[in-house]
TORKOL-4160 file (C-alpha; in steps of 0.2 Angstrom, whole numbers, padded with zeros to 4 digits, m for minus):
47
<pt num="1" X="0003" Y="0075" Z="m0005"/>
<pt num="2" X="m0008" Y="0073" Z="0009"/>
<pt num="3" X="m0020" Y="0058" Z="0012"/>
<pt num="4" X="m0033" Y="0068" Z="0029"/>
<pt num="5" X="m0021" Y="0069" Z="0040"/>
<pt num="6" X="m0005" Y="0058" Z="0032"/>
<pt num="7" X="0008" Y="0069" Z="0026"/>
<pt num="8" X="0016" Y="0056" Z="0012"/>
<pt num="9" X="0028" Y="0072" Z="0006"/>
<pt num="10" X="0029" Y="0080" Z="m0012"/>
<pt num="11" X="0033" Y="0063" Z="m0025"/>
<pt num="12" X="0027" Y="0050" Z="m0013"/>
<pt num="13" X="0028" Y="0031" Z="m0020"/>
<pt num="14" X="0011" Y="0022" Z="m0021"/>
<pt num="15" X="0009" Y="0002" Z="m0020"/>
<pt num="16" X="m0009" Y="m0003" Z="m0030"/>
<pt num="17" X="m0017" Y="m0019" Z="m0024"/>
<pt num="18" X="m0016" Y="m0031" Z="m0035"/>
<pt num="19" X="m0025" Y="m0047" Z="m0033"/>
<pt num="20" X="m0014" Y="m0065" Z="m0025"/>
<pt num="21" X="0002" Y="m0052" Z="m0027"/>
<pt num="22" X="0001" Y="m0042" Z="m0013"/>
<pt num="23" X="0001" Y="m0054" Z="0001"/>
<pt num="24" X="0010" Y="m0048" Z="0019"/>
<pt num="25" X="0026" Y="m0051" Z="0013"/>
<pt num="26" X="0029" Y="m0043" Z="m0001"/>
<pt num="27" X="0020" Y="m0026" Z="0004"/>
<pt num="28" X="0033" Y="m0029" Z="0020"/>
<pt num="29" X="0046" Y="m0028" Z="0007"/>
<pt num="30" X="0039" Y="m0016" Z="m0004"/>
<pt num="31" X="0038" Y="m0003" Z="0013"/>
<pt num="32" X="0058" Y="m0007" Z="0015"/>
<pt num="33" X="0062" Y="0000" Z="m0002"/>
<pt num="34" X="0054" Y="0015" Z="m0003"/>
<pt num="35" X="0035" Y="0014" Z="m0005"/>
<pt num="36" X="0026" Y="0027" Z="0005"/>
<pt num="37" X="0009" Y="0019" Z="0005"/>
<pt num="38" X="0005" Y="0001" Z="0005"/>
<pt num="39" X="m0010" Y="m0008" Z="0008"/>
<pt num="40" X="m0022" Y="m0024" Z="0006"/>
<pt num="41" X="m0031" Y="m0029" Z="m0010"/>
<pt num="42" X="m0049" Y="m0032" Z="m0010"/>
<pt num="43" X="m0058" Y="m0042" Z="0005"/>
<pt num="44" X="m0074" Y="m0052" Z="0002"/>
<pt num="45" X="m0090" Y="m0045" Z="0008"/>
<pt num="46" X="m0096" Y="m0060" Z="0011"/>
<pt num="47" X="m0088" Y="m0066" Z="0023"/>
């Protein structure tokens, strides 16, 4: 699978955001075991 120009191989593991879960830390952790792809949950507009 490739994301543009991110090659994240043939079965790569995807962490959703999910909202007051995926803080810093636990994406850290997340991206130690395994996952391929990790990222924020939703950001406010407004600010």
């Amino acid at each position: 699978m490739k994301i543009n120009h991110i090659d994240l191989g043939q079965n790569p593991i995807l962490l959703a955001p999910m909202e007051d879960v995926t803080d810093p830390a636990f994406r850290l952790m997340c991206k130690k075991f395994g996952a391929n792809m990790v990222y924020t949950e939703f950001v406010s507009s407004d600010a």
